[in-house]
C-alpha positions in Angstrom: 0.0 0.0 0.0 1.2 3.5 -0.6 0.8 6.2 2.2 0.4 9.4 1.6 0.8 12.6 5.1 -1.2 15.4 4.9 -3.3 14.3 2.4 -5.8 17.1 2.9 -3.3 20.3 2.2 -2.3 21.7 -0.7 -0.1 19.8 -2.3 -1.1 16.4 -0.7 -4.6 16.5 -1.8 -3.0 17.2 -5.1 -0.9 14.3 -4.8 -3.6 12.1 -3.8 -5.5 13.1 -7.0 -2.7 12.5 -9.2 -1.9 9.0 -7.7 -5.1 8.0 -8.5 -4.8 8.5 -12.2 -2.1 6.1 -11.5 -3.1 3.2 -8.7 -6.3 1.8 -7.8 -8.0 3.3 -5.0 -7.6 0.2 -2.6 -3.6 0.5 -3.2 -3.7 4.2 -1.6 -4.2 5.1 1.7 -3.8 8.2 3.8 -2.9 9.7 6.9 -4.0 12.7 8.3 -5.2 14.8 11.9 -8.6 15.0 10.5 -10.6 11.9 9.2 -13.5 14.1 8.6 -12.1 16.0 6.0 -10.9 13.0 4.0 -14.1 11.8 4.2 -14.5 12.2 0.0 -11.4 10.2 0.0 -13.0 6.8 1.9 -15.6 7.5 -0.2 -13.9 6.6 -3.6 -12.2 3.9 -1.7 -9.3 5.1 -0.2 -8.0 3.7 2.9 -8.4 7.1 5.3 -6.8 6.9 8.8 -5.7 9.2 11.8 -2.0 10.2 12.5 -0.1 12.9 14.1 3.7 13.4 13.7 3.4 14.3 17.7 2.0 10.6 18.1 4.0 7.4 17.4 1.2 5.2 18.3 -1.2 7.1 15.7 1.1 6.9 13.0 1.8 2.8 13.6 -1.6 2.3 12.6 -2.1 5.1 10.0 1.0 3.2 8.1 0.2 -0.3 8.6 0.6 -2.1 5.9 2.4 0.2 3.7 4.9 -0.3 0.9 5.8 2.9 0.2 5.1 6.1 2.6 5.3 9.7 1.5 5.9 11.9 4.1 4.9 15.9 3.6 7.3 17.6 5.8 5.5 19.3 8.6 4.2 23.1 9.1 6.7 23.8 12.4 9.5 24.9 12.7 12.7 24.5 14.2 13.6 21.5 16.4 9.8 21.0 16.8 10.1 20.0 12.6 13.2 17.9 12.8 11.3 16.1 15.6 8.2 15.5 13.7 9.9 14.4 10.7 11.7 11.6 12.2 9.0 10.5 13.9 7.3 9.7 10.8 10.1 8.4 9.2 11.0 5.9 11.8 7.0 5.5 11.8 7.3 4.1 8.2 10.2 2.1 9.1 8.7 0.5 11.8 5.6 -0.2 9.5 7.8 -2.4 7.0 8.5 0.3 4.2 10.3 -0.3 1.4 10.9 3.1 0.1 10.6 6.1 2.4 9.7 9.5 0.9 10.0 12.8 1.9 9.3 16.6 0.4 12.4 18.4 0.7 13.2 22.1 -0.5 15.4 22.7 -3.7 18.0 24.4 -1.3 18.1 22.6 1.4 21.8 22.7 3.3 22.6 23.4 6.9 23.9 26.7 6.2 21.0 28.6 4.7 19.8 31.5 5.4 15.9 30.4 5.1 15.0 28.5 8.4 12.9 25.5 6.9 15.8 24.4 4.6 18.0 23.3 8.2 15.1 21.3 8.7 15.0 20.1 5.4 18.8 19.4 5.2 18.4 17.6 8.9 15.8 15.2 7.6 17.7 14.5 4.5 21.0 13.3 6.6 18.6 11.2 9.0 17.1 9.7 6.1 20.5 9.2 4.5 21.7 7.3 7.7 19.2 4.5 7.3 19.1 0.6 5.6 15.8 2.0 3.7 15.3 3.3 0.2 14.6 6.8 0.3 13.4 9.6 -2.0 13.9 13.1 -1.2 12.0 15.5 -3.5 13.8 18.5 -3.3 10.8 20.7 -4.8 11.0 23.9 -6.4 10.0 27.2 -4.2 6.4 27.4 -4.2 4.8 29.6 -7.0 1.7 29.9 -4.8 3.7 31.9 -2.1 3.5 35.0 -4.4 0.0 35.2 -3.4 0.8 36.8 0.0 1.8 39.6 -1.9 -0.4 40.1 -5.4 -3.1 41.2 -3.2 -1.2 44.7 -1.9 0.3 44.9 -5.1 -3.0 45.4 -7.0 -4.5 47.4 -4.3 -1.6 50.3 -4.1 0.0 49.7 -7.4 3.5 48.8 -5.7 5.0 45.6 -4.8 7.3 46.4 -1.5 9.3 43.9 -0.7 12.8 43.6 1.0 15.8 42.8 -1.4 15.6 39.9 -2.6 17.1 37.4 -6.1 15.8 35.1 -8.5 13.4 32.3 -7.8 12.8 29.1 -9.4 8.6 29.5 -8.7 7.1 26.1 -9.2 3.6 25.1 -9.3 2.0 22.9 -7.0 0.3 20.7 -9.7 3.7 20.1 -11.5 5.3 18.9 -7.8 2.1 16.6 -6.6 2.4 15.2 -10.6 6.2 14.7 -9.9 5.5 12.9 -6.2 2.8 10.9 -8.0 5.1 9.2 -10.7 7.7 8.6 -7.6 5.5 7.1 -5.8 4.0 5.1 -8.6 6.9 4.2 -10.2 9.2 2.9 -7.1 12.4 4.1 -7.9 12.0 6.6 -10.7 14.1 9.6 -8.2 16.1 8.0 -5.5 18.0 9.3 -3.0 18.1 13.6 -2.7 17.4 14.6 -6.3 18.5 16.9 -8.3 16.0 20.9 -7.9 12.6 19.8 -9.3 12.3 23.1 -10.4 10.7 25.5 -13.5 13.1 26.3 -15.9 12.8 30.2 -15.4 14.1 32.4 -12.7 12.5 35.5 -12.0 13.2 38.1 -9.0 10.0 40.3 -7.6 11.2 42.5 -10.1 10.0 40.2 -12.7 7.0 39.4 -10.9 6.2 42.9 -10.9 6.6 43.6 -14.3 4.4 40.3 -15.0 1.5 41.5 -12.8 1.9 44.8 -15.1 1.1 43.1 -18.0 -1.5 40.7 -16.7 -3.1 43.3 -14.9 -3.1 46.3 -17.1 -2.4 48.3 -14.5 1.2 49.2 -14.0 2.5 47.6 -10.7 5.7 49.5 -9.3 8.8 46.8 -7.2 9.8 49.2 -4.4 12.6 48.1 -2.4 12.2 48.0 1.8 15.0 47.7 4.1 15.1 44.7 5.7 13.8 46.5 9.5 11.7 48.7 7.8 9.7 46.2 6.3 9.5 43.7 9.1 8.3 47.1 11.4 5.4 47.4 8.6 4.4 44.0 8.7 4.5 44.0 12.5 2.5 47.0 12.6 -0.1 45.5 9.8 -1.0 42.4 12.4 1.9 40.1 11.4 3.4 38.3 14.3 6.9 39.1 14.9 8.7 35.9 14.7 6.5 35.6 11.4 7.9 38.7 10.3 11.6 37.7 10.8 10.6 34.2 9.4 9.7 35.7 5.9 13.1 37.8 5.8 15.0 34.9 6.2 13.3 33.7 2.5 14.7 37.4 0.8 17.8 36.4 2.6 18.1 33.6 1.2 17.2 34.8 -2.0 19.8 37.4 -2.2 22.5 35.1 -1.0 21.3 33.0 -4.1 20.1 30.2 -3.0 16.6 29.8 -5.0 18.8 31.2 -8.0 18.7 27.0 -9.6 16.7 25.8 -12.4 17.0 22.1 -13.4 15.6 20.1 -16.3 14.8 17.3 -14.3 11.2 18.0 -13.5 9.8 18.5 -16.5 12.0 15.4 -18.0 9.7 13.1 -15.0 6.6 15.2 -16.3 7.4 15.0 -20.1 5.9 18.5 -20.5 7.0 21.9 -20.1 6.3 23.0 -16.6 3.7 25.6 -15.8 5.4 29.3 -15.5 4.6 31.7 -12.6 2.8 33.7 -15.2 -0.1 31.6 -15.0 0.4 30.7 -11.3 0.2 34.9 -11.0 -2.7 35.1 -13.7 -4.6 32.5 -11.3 -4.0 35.0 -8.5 -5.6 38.3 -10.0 
């Protein structure tokens, strides 16, 4: 049986969908915190069951049984997230896993400047360290994270953002395709693999010049200092480690660490990626 985490969020629901082109329903099962909200899932057949990174004992039976177990990593962060991960990896192992798999970040490493990629590069070493198969999908940064700032954009007509570099934005259909096929086909991507990225890189900059277009109304980038714009956000309602969180992404950006495209993701999809342009035309 395949088992899929977080099967109700973004890109795990996606995930699930796209598995299903791909496996019969009774081959897929899923954990997750809320049953209820899978509910859809059981209906078509899907094997739906409770489990909580937190809770060892939940995630024993929510992985009984499986062949193969993807594991979305977690939305903590810090030592809480390292914790949570291996919890569900050694979950899996315990469960009789043949392949273990596990969404990682295109730059994860130890030394970045963006907190979740420690976590990512922690999980990856851990996973690394055992007698188990494992996939780590280093994805692509997220395309849909340049909705937290279209909305502002198109309201003021300026995009202010701290300093920032080029991003690989990848949608979250071409990732949950890409985790599908691994998942389907057992060893398609083993071991860390290479950026599962879109081939174009584009700074805010870019993105602001794309929202121009798209809009038709002309949307200014205006660069923030980094404590300037952290006291803005603060002051707009957003909590402050949230705020400091968020800098550590233009950090990163700026020290160029999302500056990687690869062909390997659209070589697994066999198509050319979807751009940010239509990521950002879904966001107007």
């Amino acid at each position: 049986m395949i088992i899929i985490t977080g099967a109700t969020g973004q890109l795990g629901s996606r995930i699930v969908e796209r598995l299903l082109e791909r496996a019969p329903a009774n081959e897929v099962g899923v954990s997750v915190r809320d049953a209820a909200k899978a509910s859809s899932l059981a209906e078509r057949g899907v094997r739906v069951r409770t489990g909580d990174f937190t809770e060892p004992a939940g995630l024993e039976h929510a992985f009984e049984g499986a062949d193969r177990v993807l594991i979305i990593s977690a939305a903590i962060r810090g030592d809480a997230a390292v914790a949570a991960s291996k919890t569900a990896v050694d979950a899996a192992r315990a469960a009789g896993a043949r392949r273990i798999l596990y969404t990682s970040h295109q730059a994860a490493s130890k030394d970045s400047l963006f907190a979740p990629q420690l976590t990512h590069a922690d999980t990856e070493a851990y996973l690394a360290g055992l007698d188990i198969p494992f996939t780590a999908l280093r994805n692509g940064f997220y395309a849909s994270t340049l909705g937290y700032y279209v909305g502002a954009a198109l309201r003021t007509g300026e995009l202010v953002v701290p300093e920032d570099g080029p991003f690989s934005w990848t949608a979250h259909d071409d990732l949950a395709e890409a985790a599908a096929i691994a998942l389907a086909d057992d060893g398609v991507l083993d071991g860390v693999t290479p950026p599962l990225t879109a081939p174009e890189l584009l700074d805010f900059e870019a993105v602001a010049a794309i929202l121009s277009e798209l809009s038709g109304r002309r949307i200014t980038r205006v660069t923030a200092g980094d404590d300037e714009w952290k006291a803005a956000a603060v002051a707009d309602g957003v909590p402050e480690p949230a705020a400091e969180f968020t800098l550590g992404m233009f950090r990163a950006a700026r020290r160029g660490e999302f500056a990687v495209a690869d062909p390997t993701l659209e070589k697994l999809l066999g198509r050319p990626a979807i751009p940010a342009r239509a990521v950002l035309q879904g966001l107007i």
